[in-house]
ZAMARTI-138300 format. One line per field, with one value per residue: residue number from 1; x, y, z of N, C-alpha, C in turn. Coordinates in Angstrom, 1 decimal, decimal comma. Layout:
<titors>
n <- NUM | ... $
nxx <- X | ... $
nyy <- Y | ... $
nzz <- Z | ... $
caxx <- X | ... $
cayy <- Y | ... $
cazz <- Z | ... $
cxx <- X | ... $
cyy <- Y | ... $
czz <- Z | ... $
</titors>
This chain:
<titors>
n <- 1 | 2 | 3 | 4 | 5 | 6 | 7 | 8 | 9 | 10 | 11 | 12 | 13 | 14 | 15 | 16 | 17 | 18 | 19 | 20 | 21 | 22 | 23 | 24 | 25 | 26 | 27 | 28 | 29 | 30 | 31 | 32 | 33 | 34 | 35 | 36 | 37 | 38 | 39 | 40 | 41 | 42 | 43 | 44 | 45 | 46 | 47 | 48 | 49 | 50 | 51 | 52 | 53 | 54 | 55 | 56 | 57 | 58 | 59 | 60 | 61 | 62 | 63 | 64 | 65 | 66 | 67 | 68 | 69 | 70 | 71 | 72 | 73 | 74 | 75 | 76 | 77 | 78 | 79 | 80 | 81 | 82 | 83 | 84 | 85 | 86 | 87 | 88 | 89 | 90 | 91 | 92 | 93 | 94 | 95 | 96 | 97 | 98 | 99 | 100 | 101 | 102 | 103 | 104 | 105 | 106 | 107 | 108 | 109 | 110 | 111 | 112 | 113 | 114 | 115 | 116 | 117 | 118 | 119 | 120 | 121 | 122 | 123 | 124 | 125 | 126 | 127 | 128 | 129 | 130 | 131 | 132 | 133 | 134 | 135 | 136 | 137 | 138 | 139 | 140 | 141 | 142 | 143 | 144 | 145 | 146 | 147 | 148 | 149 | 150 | 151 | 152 | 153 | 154 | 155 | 156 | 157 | 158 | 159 | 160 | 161 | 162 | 163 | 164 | 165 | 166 | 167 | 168 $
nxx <- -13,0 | -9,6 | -8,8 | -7,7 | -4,4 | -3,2 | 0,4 | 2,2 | 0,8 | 0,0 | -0,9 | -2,0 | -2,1 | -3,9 | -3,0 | -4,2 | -6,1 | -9,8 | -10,4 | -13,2 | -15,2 | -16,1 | -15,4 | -13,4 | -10,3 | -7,6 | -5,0 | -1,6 | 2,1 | 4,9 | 8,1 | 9,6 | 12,0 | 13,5 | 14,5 | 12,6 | 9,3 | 6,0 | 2,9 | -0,6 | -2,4 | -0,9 | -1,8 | -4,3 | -7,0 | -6,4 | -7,0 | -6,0 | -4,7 | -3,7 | -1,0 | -0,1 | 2,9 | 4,7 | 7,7 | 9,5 | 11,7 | 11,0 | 9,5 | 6,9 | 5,8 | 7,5 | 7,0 | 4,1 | 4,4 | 6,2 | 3,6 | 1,6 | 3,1 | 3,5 | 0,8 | 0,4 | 1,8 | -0,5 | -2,7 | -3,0 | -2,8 | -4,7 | -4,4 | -2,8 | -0,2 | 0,3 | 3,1 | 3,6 | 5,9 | 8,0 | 10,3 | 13,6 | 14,3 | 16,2 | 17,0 | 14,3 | 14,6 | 16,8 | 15,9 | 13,9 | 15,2 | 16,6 | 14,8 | 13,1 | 11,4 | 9,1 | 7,0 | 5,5 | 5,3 | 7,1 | 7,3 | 7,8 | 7,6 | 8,9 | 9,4 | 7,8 | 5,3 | 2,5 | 0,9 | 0,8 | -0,8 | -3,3 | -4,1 | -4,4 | -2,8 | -0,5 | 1,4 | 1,1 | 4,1 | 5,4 | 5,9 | 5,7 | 4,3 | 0,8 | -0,1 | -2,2 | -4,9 | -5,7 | -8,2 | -8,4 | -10,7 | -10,6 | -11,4 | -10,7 | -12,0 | -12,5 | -12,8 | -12,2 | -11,1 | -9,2 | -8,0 | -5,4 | -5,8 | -3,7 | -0,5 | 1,3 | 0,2 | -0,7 | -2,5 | -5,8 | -5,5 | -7,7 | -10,3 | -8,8 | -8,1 | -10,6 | -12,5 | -10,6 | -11,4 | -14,3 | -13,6 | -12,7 $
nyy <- -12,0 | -12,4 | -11,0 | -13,0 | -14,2 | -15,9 | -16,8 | -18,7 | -20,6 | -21,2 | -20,0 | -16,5 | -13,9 | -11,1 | -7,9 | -4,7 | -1,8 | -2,5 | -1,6 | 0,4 | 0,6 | 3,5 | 4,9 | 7,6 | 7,7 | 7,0 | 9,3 | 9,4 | 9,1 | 8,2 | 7,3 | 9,0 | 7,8 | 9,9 | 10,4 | 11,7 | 13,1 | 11,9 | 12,6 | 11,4 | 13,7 | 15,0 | 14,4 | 15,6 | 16,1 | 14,1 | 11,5 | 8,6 | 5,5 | 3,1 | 0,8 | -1,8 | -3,9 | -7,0 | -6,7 | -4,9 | -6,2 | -8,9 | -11,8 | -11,5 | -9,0 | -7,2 | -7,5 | -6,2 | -4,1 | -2,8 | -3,0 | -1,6 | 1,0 | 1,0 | 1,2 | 3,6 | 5,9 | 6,0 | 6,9 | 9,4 | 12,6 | 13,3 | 11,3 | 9,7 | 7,3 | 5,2 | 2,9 | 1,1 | -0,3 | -2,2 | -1,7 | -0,8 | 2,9 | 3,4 | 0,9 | 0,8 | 3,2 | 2,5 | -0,2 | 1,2 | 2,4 | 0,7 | -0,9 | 1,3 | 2,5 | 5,4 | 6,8 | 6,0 | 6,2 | 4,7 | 4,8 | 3,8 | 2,3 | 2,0 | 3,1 | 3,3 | 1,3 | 2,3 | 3,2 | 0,7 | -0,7 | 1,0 | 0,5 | -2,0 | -4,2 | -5,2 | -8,5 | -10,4 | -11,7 | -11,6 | -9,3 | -7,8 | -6,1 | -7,3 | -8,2 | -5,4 | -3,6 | -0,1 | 2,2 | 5,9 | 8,4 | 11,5 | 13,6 | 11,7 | 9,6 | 6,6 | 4,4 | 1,8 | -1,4 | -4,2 | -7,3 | -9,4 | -12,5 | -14,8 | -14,1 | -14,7 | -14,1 | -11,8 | -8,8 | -8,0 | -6,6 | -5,5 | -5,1 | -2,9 | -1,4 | -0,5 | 0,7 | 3,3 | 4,5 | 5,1 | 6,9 | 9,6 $
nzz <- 16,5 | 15,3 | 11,9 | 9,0 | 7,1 | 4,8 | 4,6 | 1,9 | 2,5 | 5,1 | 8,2 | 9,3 | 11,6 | 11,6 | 12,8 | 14,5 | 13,1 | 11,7 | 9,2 | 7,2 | 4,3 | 3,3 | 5,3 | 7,2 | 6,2 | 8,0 | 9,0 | 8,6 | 9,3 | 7,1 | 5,9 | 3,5 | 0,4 | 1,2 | 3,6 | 4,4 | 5,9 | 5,2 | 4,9 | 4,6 | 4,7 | 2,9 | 0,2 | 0,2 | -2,0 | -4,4 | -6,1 | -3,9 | -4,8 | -2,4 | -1,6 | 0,5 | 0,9 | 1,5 | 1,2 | -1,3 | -2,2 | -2,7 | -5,7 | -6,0 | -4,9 | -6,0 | -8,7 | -8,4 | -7,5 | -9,7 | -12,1 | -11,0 | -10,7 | -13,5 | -14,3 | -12,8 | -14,4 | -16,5 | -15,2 | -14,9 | -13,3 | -11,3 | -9,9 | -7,3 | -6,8 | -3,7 | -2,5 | 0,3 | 2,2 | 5,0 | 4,4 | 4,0 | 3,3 | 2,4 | 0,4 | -0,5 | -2,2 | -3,4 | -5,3 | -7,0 | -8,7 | -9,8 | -11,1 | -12,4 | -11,8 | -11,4 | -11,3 | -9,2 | -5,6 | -3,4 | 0,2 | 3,9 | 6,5 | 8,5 | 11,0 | 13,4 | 14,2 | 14,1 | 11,4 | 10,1 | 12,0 | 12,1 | 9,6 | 9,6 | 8,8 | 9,5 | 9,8 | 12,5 | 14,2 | 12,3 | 11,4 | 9,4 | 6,5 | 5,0 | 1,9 | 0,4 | -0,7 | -1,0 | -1,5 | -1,6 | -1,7 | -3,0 | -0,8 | 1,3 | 2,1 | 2,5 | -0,1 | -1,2 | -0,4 | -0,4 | 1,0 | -0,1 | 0,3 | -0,2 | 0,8 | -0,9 | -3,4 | -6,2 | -6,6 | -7,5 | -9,9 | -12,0 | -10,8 | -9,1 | -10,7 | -11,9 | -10,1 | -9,2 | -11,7 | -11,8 | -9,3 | -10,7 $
caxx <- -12,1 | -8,7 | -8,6 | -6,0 | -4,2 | -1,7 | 1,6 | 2,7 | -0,4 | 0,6 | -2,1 | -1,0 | -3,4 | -3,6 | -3,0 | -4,5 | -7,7 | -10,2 | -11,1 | -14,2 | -15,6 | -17,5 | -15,1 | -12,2 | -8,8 | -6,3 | -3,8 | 0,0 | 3,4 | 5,6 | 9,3 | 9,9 | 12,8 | 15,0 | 13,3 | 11,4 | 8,1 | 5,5 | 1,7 | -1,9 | -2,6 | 0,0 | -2,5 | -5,5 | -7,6 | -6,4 | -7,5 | -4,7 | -4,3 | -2,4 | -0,8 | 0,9 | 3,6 | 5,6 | 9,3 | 9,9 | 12,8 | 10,0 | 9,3 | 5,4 | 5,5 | 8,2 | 5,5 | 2,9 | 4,8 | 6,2 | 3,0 | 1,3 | 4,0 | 3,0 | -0,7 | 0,1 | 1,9 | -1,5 | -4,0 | -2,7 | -2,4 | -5,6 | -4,4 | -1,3 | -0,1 | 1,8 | 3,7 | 4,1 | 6,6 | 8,8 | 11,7 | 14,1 | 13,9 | 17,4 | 16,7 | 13,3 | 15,1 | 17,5 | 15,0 | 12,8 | 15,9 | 17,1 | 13,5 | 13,2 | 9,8 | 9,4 | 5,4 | 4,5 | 6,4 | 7,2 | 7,1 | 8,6 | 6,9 | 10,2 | 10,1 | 7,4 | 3,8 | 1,4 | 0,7 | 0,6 | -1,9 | -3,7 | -4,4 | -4,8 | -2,2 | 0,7 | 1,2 | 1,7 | 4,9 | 6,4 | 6,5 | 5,8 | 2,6 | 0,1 | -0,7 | -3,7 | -4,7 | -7,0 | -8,2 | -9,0 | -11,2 | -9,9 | -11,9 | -10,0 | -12,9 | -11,8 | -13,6 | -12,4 | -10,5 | -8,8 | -6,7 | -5,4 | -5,2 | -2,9 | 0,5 | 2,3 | -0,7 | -0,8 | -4,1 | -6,8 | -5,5 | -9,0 | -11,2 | -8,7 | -8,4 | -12,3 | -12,8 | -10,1 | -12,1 | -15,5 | -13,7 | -11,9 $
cayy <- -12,9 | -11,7 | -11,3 | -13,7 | -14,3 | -17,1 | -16,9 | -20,0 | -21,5 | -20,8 | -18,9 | -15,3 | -13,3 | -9,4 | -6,5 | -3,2 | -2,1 | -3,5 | -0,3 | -0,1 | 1,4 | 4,8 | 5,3 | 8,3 | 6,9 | 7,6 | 9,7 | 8,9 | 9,7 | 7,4 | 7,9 | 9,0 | 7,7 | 10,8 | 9,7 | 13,1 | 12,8 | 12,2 | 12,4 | 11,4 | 15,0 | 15,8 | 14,1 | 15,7 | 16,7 | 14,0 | 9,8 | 7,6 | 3,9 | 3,4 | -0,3 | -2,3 | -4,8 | -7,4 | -6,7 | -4,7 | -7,4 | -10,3 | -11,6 | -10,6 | -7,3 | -6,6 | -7,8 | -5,7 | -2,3 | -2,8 | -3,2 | -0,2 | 2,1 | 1,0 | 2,3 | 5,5 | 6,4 | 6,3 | 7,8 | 11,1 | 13,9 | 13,4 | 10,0 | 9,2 | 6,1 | 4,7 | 1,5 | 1,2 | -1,6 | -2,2 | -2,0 | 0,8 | 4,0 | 3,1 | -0,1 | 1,2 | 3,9 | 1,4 | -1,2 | 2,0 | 2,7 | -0,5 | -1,6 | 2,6 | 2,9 | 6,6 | 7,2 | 6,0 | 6,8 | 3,9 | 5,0 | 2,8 | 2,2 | 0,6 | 3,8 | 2,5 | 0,6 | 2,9 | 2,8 | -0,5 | -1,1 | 1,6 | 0,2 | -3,1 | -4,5 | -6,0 | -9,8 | -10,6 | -12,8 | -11,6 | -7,4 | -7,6 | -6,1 | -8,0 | -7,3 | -5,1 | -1,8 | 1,0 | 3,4 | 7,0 | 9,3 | 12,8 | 13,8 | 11,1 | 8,5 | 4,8 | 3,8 | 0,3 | -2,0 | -5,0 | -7,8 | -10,5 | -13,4 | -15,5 | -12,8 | -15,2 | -13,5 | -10,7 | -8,4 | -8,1 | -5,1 | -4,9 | -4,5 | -1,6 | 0,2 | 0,1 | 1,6 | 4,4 | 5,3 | 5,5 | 8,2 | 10,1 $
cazz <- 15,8 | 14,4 | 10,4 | 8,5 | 5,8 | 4,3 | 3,2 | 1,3 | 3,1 | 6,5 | 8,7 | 10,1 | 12,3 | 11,3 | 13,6 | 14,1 | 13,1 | 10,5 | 8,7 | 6,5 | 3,1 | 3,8 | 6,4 | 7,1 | 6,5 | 9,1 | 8,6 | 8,8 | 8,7 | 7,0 | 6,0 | 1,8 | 0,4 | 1,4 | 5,2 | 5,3 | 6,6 | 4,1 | 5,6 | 3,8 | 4,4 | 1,6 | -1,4 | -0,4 | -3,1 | -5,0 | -5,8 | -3,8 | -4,4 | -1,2 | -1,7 | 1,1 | 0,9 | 2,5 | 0,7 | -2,3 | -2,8 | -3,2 | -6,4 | -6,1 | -4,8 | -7,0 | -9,9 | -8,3 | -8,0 | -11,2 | -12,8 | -10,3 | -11,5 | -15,2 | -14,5 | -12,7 | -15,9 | -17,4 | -15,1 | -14,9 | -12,0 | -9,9 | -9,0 | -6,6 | -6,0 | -2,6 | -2,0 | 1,6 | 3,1 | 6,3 | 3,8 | 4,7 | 2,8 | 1,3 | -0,2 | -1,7 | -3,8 | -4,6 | -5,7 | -7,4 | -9,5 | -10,5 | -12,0 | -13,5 | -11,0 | -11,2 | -11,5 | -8,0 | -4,5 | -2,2 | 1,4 | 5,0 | 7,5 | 9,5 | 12,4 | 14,0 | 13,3 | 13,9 | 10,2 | 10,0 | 12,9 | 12,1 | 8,2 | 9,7 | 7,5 | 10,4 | 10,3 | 13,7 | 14,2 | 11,0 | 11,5 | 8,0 | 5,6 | 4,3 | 0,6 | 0,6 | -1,7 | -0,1 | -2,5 | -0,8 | -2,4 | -3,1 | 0,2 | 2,4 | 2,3 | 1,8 | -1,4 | -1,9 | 0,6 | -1,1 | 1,0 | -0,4 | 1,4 | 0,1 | 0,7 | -2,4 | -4,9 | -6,7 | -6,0 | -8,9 | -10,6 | -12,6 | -9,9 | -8,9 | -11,3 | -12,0 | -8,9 | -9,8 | -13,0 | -11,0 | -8,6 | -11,1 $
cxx <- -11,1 | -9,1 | -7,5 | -5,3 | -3,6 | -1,1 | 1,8 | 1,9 | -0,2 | -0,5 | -1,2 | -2,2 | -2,9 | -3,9 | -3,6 | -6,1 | -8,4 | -11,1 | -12,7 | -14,8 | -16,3 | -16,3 | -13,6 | -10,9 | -8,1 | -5,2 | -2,4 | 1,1 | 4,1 | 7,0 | 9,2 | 11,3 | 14,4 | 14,7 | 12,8 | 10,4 | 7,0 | 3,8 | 0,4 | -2,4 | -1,8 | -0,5 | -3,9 | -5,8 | -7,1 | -6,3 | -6,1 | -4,8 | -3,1 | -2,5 | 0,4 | 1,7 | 4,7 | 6,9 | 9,0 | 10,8 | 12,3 | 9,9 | 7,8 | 5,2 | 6,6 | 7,0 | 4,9 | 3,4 | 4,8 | 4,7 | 1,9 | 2,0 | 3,9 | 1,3 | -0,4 | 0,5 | 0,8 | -2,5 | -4,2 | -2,5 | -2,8 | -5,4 | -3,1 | -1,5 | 0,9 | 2,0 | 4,2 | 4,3 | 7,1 | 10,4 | 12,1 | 14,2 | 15,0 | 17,3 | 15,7 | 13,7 | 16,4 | 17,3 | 14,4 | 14,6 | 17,0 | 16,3 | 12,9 | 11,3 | 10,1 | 8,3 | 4,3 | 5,3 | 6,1 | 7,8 | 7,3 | 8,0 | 7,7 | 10,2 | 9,6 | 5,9 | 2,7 | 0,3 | 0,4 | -1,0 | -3,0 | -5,0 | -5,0 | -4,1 | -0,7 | 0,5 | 1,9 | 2,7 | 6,1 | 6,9 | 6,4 | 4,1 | 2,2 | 0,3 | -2,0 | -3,6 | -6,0 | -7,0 | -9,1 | -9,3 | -10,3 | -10,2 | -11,5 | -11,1 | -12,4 | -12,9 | -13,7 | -10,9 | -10,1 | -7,3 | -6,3 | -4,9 | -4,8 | -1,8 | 0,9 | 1,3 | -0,5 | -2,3 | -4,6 | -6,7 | -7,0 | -10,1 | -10,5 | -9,0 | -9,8 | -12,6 | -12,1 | -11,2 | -13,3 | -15,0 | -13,2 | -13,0 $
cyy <- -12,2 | -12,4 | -12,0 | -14,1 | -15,6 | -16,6 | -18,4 | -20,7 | -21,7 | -19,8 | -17,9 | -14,4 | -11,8 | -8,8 | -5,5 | -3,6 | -2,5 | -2,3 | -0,7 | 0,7 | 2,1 | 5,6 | 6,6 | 7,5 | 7,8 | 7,9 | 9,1 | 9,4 | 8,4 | 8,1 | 7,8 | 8,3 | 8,5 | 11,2 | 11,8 | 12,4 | 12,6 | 11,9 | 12,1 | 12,9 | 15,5 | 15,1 | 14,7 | 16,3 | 15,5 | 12,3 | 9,2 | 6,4 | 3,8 | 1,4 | -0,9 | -3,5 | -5,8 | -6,7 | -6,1 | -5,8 | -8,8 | -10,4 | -10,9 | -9,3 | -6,6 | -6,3 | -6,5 | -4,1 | -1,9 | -2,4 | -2,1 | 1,1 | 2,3 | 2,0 | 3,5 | 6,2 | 6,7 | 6,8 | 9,0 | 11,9 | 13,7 | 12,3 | 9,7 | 7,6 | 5,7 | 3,7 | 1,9 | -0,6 | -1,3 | -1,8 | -0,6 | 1,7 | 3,8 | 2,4 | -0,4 | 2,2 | 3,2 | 0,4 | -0,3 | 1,9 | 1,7 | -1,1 | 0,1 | 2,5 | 4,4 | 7,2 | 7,2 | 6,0 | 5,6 | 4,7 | 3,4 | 3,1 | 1,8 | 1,7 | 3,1 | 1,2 | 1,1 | 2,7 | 1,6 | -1,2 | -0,6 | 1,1 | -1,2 | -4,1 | -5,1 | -7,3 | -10,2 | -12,1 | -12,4 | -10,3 | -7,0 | -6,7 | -6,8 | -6,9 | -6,8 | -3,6 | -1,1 | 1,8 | 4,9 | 8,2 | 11,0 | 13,9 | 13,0 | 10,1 | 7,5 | 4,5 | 2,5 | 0,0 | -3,6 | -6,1 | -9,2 | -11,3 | -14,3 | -14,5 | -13,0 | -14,8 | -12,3 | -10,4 | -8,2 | -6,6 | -4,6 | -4,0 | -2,9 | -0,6 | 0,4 | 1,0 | 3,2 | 5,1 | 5,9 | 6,8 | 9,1 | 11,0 $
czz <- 15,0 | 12,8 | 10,2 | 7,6 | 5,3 | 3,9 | 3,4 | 2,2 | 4,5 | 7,8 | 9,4 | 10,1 | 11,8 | 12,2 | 13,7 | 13,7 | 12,0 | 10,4 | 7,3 | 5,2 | 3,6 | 4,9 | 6,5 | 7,0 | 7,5 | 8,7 | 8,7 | 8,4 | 8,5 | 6,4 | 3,8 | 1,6 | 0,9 | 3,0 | 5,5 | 5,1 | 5,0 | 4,8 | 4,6 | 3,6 | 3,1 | 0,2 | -1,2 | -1,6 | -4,2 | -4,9 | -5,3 | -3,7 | -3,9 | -1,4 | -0,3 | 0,6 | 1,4 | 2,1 | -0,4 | -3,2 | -2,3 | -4,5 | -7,0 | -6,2 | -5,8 | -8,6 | -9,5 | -8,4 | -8,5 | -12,1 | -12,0 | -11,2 | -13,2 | -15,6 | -13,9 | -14,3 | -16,5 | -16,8 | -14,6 | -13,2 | -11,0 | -9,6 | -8,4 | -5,8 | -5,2 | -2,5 | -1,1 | 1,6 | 4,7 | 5,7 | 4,2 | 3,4 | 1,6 | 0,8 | -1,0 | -2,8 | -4,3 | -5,3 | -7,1 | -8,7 | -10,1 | -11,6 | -12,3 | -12,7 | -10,7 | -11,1 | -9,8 | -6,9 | -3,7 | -0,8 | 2,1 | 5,7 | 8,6 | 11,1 | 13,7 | 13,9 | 13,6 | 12,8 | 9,8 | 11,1 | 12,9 | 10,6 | 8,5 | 9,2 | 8,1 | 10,6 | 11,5 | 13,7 | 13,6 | 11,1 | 10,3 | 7,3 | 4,7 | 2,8 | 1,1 | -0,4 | -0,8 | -1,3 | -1,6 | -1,6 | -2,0 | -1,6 | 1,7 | 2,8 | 1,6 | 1,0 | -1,5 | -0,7 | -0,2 | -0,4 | 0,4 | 0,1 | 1,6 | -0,4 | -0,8 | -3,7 | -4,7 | -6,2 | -6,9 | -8,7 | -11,2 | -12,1 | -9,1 | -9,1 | -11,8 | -11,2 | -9,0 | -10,8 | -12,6 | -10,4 | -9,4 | -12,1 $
</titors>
């Protein structure tokens, strides 16, 4: 049975695979804002709340970056945080530096959807990412898996960053 989500109460089947706590995250290359390569191999050794998103230029995900980029600010070195979209590489560092986001790196996924299918995190129809946060232990083990499944909500910051403090 495909996983699913809502937007604006709408059903939308999810892609890819349906990864699980305990489990290796899969690597990836996604594109940085200055489209060099940027891989999960390049945080080992250190906690990543890896966050997907439909749009940067949503009002939600805007909300949710924003307020992402507000906690990296506070929990120092050993933790990196990613926003991954579909949005192009150009339009996330001109989003990132309109709203002074400087704490946490949005990454594109627009080359191809590996990444996306891979996370589990493709709504089929739309080519778009579900909201969801993964948190990956400093060893590359998925800790905590979080989608939310109506896209138009924010995701329960609390329970994130709890889980942060536990691996850290």
């Amino acid at each position: 049975m495909a996983r699913e989500i809502t937007l604006n109460g709408n059903k939308f089947s999810l892609l890819g695979e349906e990864l699980k706590v305990g489990a290796a995250a899969p690597d990836f290359t996604l594109s940085a804002n200055d489209l060099s390569d940027v891989s999960l191999k390049d945080f080992k050794g250190r906690v990543v709340i890896l966050t997907t998103v439909p749009s940067l230029d949503t009002p939600t995900c805007s909300l949710e970056t924003a307020r992402f980029n507000q906690e990296a600010g506070k929990l120092g070195e050993k933790i990196k945080i990613l926003t991954v979209s579909k949005d192009l590489p150009f339009a996330q560092s001109r989003w990132c530096a309109a709203q002074g986001v400087k704490n946490l790196q949005t990454l594109s996924d627009y080359k191809n959807t590996s990444f996306s299918k891979d996370y589990g995190v493709l709504i089929e129809g739309l080519g778009l990412l579900a909201r969801a946060v993964f948190i990956i232990d400093a060893q590359g083990i998925i800790r905590y898996i979080q989608f939310v499944e109506e896209v138009s909500n924010e995701p329960d910051y609390e329970s994130v960053l709890s889980k942060v403090k536990e691996l850290i």
